[in-house]
C-alpha positions as CSV (number, residue, x, y, z in Angstrom):
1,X,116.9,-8.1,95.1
2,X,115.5,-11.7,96.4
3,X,115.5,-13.2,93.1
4,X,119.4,-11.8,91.9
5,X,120.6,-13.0,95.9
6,X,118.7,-16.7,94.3
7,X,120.1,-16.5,90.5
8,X,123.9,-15.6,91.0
9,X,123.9,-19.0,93.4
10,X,122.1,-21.1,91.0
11,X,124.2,-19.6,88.1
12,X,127.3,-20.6,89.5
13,X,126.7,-23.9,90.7
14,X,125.4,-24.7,86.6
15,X,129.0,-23.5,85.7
16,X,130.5,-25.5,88.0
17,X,128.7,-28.8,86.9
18,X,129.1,-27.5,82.8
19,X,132.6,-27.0,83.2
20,X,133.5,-30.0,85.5
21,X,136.2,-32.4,84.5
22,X,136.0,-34.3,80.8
23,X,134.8,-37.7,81.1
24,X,137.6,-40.6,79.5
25,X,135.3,-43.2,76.9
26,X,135.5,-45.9,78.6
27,X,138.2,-48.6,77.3
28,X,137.9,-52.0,76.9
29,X,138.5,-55.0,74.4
30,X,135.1,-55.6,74.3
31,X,133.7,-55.2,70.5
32,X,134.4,-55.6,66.9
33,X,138.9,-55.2,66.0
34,X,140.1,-55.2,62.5
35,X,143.5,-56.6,62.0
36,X,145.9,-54.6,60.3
37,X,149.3,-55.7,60.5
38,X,151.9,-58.2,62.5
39,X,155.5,-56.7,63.0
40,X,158.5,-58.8,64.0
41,X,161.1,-59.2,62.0
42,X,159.3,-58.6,58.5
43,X,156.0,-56.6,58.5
44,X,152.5,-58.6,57.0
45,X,150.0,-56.3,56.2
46,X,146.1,-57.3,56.4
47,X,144.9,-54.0,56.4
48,X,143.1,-55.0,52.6
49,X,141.7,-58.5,54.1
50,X,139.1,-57.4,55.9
51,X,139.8,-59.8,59.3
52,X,137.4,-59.0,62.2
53,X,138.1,-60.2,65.5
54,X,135.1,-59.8,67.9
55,X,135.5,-60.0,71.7
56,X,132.2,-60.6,73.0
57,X,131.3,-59.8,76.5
58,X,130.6,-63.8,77.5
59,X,133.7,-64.7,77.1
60,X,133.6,-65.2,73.4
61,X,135.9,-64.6,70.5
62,X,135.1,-64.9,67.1
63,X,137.2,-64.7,64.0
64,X,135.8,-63.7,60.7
65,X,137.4,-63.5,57.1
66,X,136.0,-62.4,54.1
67,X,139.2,-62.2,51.8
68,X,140.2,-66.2,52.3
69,X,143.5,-64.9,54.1
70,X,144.5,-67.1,56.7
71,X,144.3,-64.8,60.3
72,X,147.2,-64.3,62.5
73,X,147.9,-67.0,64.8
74,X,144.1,-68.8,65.0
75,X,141.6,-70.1,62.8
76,X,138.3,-68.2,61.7
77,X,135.3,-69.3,63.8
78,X,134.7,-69.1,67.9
79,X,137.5,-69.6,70.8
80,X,137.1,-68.8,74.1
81,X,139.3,-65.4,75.8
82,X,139.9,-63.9,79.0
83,X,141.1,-60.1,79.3
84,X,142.8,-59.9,82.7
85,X,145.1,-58.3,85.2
86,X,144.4,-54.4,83.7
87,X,146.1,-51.7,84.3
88,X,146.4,-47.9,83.3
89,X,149.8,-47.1,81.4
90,X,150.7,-44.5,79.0
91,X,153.0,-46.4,76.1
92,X,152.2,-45.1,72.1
93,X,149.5,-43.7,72.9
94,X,147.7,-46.4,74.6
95,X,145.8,-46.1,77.8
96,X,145.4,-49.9,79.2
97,X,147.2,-52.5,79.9
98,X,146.4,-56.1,80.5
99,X,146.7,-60.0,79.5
100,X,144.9,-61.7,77.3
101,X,144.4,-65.2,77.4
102,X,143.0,-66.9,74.1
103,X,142.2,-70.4,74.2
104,X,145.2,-71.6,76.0
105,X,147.6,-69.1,74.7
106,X,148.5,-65.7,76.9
107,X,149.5,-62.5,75.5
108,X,150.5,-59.0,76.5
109,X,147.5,-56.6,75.3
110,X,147.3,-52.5,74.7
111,X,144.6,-50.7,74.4
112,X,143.1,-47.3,73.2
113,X,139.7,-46.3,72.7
114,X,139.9,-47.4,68.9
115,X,143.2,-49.4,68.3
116,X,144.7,-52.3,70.2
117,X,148.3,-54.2,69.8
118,X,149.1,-58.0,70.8
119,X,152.6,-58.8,71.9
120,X,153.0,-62.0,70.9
121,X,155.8,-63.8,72.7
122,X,158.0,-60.6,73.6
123,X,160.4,-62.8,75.3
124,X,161.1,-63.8,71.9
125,X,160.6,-61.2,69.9
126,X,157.6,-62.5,68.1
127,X,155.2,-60.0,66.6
128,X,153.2,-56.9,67.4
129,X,149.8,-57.9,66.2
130,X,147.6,-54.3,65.9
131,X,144.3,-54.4,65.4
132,X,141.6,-50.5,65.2
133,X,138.5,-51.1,66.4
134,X,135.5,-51.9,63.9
135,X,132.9,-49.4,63.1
């Protein structure tokens, strides 16, 4: 009778800690993006021109092409980013919210856990630049 009055105790508190609340992945902009389209008036696709954007933690972003297609907005090779100013918000299925600052330029910037869209100028109606992330 000891060792059932010990178990049923034990047994409950390993279902509590088994069955405790899903953990969100964590989201960030840190990582390898692959841009796949700019919308605005007209819709360019770059979803066949293999153009990585990687956000390293230093600070660092680097633009790679392999297809010889000019990126959107800024050269291939290294410029300098800040992600700032985050918050949560639930808008097509993205969960952050936050600007980005690349080189001198600022943006409005949405993440998921595996895509991410750029408003470009919205004031303007420039582009939504969207990007999945890189596996």
């Amino acid at each position: 009778m000891k060792n059932a009055n010990t178990f049923l105790p034990v047994l409950t508190l390993l279902c509590f800690l088994a069955c405790g609340e899903k953990q969100e992945p964590d989201i960030g902009i840190t990582g390898k993006w692959r841009l796949m389209k700019a919308e605005a008036m007209s819709t360019t696709d770059y979803s066949n021109d293999r153009i990585v954007y990687e956000f390293r933690p230093n600070g660092t972003l680097s633009i790679e092409t392999r297809s010889g297609t000019p990126p959107w907005r800024f050269d291939p090779g290294n410029h300098t980013y800040e992600f700032y100013n985050q918050d949560t918000t639930n808008w097509e299925g993205y969960s952050l919210f936050g600007n980005l600052q690349i080189n001198d330029r600022a943006f409005g910037c949405y993440l998921s856990t595996d895509k991410m869209v750029i408003v470009d100028n919205p004031a303007l109606d420039g582009p939504l630049v969207y990007f999945e992330r890189h596996r």
